[in-house]
C-alpha positions in Angstrom: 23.7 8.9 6.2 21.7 11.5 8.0 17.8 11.7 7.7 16.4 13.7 5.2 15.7 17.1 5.8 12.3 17.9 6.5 9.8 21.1 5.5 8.7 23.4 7.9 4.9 23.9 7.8 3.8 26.1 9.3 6.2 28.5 7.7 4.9 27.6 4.8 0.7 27.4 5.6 0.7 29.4 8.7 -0.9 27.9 12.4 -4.5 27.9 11.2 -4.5 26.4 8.0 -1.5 23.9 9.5 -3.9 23.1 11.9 -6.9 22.7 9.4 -5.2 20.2 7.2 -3.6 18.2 10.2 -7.2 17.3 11.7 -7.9 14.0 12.0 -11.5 13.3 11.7 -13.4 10.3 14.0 -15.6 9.2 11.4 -13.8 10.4 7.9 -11.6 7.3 7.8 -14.6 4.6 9.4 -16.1 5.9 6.1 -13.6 4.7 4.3 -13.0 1.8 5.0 -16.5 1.1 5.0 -16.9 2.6 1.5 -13.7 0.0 0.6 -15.5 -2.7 1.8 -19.0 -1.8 0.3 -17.2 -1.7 -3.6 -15.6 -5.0 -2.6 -19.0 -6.1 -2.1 -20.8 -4.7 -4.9 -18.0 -6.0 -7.4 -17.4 -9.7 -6.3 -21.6 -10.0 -5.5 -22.1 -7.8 -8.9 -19.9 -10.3 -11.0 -21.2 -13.4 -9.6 -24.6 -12.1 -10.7 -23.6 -11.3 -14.2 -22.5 -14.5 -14.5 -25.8 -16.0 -13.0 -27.6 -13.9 -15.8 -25.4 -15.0 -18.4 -22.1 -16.7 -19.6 -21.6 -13.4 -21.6 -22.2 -11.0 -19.3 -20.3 -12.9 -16.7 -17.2 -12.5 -19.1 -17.4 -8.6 -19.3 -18.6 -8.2 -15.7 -15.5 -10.8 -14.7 -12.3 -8.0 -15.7 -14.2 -5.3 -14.5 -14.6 -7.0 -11.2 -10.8 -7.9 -10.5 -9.9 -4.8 -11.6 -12.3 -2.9 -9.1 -11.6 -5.5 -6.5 -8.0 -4.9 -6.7 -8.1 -1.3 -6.5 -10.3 -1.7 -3.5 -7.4 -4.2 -2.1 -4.8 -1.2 -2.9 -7.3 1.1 -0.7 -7.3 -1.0 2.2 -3.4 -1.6 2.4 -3.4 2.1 1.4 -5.8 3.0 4.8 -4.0 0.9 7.0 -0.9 3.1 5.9 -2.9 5.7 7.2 -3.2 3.8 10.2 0.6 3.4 10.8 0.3 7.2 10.6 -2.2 7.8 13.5 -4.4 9.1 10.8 -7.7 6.8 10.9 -9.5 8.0 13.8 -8.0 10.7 16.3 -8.5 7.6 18.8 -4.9 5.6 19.1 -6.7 2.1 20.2 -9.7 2.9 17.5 -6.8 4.1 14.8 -5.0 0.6 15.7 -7.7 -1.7 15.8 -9.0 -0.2 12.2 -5.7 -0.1 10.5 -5.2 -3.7 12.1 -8.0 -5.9 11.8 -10.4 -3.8 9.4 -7.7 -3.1 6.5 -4.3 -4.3 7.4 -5.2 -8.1 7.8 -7.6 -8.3 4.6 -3.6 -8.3 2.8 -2.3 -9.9 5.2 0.1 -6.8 6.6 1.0 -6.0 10.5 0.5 -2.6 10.9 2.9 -2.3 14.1 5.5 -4.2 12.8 4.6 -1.8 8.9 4.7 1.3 11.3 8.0 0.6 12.2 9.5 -0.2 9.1 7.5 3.1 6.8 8.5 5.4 9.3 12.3 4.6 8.4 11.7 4.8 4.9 10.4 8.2 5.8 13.6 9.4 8.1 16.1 8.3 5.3 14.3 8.1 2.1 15.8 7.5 -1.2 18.9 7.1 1.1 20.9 3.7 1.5 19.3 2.8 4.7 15.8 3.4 3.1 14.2 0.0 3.4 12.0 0.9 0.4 14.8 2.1 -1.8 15.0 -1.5 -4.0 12.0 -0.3 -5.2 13.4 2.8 -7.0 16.8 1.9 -7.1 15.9 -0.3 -10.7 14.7 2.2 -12.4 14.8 3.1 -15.0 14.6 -0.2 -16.4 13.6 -1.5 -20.2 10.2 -2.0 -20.9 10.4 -5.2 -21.6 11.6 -6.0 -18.0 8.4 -4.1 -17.0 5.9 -6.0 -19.3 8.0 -9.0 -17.6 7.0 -7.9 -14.1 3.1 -7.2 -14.8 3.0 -10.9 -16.4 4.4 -12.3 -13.1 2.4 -9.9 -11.4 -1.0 -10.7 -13.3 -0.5 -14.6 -13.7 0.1 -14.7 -9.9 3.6 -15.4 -9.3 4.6 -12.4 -7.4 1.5 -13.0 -5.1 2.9 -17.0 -4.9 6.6 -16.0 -4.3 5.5 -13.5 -1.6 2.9 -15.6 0.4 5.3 -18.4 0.2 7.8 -16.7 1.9 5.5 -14.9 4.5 3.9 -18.6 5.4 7.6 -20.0 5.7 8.0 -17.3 8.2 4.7 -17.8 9.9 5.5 -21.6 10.1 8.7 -21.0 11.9 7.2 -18.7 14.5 4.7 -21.1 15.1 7.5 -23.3 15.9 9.2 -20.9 18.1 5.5 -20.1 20.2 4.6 -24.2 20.3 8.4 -24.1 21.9 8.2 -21.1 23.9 11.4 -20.1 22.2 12.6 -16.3 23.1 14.4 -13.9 20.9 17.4 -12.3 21.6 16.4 -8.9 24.5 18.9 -7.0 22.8 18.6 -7.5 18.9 17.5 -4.8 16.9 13.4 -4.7 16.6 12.9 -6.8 13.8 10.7 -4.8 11.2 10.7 -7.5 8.8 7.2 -8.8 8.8 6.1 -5.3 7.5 8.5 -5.9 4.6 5.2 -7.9 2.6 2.9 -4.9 1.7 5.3 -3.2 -0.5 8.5 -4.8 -1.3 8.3 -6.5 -4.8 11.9 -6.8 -5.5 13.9 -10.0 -5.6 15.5 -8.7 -2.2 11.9 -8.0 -0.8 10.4 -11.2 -1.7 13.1 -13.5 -0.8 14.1 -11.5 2.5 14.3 -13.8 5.3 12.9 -12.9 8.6 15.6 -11.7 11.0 15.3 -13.0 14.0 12.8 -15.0 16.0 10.5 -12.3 17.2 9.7 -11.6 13.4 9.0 -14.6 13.2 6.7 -14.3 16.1 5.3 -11.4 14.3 4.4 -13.0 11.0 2.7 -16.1 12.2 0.5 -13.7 13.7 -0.1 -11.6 10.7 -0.7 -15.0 8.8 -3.0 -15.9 11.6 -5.3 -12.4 11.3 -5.2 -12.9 7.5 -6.6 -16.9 7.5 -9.2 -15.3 9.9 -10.6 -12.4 7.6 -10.5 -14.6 4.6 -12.6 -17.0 6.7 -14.9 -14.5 7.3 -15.5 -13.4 3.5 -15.7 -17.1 2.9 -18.1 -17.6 5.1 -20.1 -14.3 3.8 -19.5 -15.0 0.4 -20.9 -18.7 1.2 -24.2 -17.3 2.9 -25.4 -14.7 0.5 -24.3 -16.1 -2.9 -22.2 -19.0 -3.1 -18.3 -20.0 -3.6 -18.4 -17.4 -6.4 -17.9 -13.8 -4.8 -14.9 -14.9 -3.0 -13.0 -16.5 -5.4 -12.9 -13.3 -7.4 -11.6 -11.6 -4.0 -8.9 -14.6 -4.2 -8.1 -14.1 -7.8 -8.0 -10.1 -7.6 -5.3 -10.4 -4.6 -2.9 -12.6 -6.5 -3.1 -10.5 -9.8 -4.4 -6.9 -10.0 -3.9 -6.4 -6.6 -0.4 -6.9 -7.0 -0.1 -4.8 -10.6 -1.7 -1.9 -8.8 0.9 -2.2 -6.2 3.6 -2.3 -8.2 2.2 0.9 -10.2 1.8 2.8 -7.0 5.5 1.8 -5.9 7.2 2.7 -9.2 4.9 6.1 -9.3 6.0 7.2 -5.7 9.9 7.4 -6.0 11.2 6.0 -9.6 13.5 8.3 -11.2 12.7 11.0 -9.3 15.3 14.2 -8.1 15.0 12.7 -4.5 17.7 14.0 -2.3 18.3 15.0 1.6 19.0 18.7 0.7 15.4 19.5 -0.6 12.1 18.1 1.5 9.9 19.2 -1.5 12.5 16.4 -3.8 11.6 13.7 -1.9 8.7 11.9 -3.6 6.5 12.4 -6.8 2.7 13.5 -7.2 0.7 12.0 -10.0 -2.5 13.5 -11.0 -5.3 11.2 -11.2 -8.1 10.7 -13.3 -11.6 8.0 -12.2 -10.1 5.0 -14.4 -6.6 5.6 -11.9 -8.5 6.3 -8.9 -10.2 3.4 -9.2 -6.9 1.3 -9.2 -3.6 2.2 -8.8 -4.3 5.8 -6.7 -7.3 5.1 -4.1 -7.7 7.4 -1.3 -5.5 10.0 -2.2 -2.3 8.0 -2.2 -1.3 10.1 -5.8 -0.5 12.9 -3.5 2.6 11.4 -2.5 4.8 14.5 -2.7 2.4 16.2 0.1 2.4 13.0 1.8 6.4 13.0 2.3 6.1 16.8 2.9 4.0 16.5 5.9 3.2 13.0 7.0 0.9 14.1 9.5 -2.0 15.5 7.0 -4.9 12.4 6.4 -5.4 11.7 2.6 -8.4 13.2 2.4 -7.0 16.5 3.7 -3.8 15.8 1.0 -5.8 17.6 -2.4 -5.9 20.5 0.0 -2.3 20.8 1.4 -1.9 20.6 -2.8 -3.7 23.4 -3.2 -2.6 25.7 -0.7 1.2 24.5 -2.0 0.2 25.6 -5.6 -1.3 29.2 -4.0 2.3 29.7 -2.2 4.0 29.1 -5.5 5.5 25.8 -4.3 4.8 23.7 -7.1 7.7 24.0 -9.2 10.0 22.6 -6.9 8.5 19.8 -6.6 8.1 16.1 -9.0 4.3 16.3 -10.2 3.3 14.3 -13.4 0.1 14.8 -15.4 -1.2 10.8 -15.1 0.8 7.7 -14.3 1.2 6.4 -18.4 3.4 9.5 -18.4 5.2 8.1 -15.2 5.7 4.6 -16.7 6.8 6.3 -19.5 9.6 8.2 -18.2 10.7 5.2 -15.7 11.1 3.0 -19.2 12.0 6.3 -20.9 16.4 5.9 -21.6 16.1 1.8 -21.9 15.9 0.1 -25.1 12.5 -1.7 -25.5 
């Protein structure tokens, strides 16, 4: 099918405030990522202390924690998303390196081989070749198959299922490099190994990689994510103890992957998207501190301004809201108050 049709900004904001909103600042998304890793810190170091204080307050402090720490988790897949955009630092080595090694890696994502595979989601999404469209495409579903789906998510099955497949990959490119084996010149890139950071479906999960170079590709995204857990292990084992990072474990096989799934659902499910109307493509979910804090870091609620213009940063995405709501543009587009109204309305017309 052909791509979907895309808005025209500056038609819509004018040159100077297109250009305002398009900015990319060189040290707005090092803050970031620097406040992501900071509440990391403060949460897993917080909880271990709790629980050096007391059994009790080790209890409470434990929930809060995973639940912070996978929100934080969510922030740095969501910032190197803004990586894969050229959005991170105006830089395209610094934007690279931070969206690689400083965000990407702590999940265990590529961010070239994500790059490749996001931007066709962007050029034919909600369409059949959309590589993210299993993640709609069930929806709406029954409630009961979406309380199914958070148990697997929280008791750590989807993280299992997913990082078994991944290090199945990884181990077969390490194969192919031990053999010096060589993929096919003239196959198709293979996008695959950026399949892990969203896909949650049956087809996502279970997706084999396509050809030897993915392969390639995934061993060394295993490789980069072995090495950054070594380093929070090693941190973790310096300043407090084993403690720290096992909550960073735990979070990252269970809220980590609820949050993701939230996000995923809030973005496209049962929304009006089409090809015939840019401002139809995605959905924009208000969000509150409690949301902010896990399912919608960094902006990422704004996904109808996102898809709109792919080019504005996430911090700069509350104003290209704004100005949209000033040039009566609002009402053509899928916004939602909060995302228990989203969930909702995806469970809405299925029996419980």
């Amino acid at each position: 099918m052909p791509a979907v049709k895309a808005a025209n900004p500056r038609q819509i904001f004018g040159a100077e405030r297109w250009m305002r909103i398009t900015a990319v600042s060189p040290w707005r998304g090092v803050w970031l990522i620097v406040h992501a890793w900071a509440v990391v810190a403060l949460a897993a170091f917080g909880a271990a202390a709790a629980w050096q204080w007391s059994w009790i307050a080790g209890l409470i402090a434990t929930p809060v924690a995973l639940a912070v720490l996978g929100g934080r988790q969510l922030g740095l897949a969501i910032l190197m998303h803004e990586g894969a955009h050229g959005l991170l630092h105006p830089d395209r080595k610094m934007n690279n390196f931070l969206g690689q090694w400083l965000t990407g890696a702590a999940t265990g994502s590529d961010l070239h081989a994500y790059r490749a595979y996001h931007l066709t989601h962007h050029k034919f999404t909600q369409q059949p070749e959309d590589p993210d469209l299993s993640l709609s495409a069930p929806f709406p579903t029954s409630r009961a198959s979406l309380q199914r789906k958070a148990i697997r998510d929280l008791t750590g099955q989807t993280f299992f299922k997913q990082r078994k497949a991944q290090f199945a990959a990884a181990l077969r490119g390490l194969q192919a490099m031990w053999r010096s084996e060589s993929g096919d010149a003239s196959a198709k890139r293979d996008t695959s190994a950026g399949r892990m950071l969203n896909l949650q479906s049956r087809s996502g999960i279970d997706a084999p990689v396509a050809n030897i170079d993915g392969a390639k590709t995934t061993a060394r995204t295993v490789g980069r994510f072995f090495t950054v857990q070594a380093v929070l292990l090693a941190v973790s084992l310096l300043f407090w103890g084993w403690l720290p990072f096992a909550l960073w474990l735990v979070a990252l096989a269970t809220t980590f992957q609820l949050f993701l799934r939230v996000r995923n659902i809030a973005e496209h499910a049962c929304t009006t998207t089409g090809s015939e109307d840019p401002f139809s493509h995605a959905r924009t979910t208000y969000a509150g501190l409690l949301e902010r804090t896990t399912v919608a870091p960094y902006w990422v609620n704004f996904h109808s301004e996102h898809h709109l213009f792919m080019g504005v940063p996430c911090y700069s995405l509350p104003l290209a809201h704004a100005l949209l709501g000033e040039e009566n543009y609002h009402h053509r587009m899928t916004i939602e108050p909060d995302y228990r109204t989203v969930l909702r309305k995806v469970t809405a017309s299925q029996p419980a």
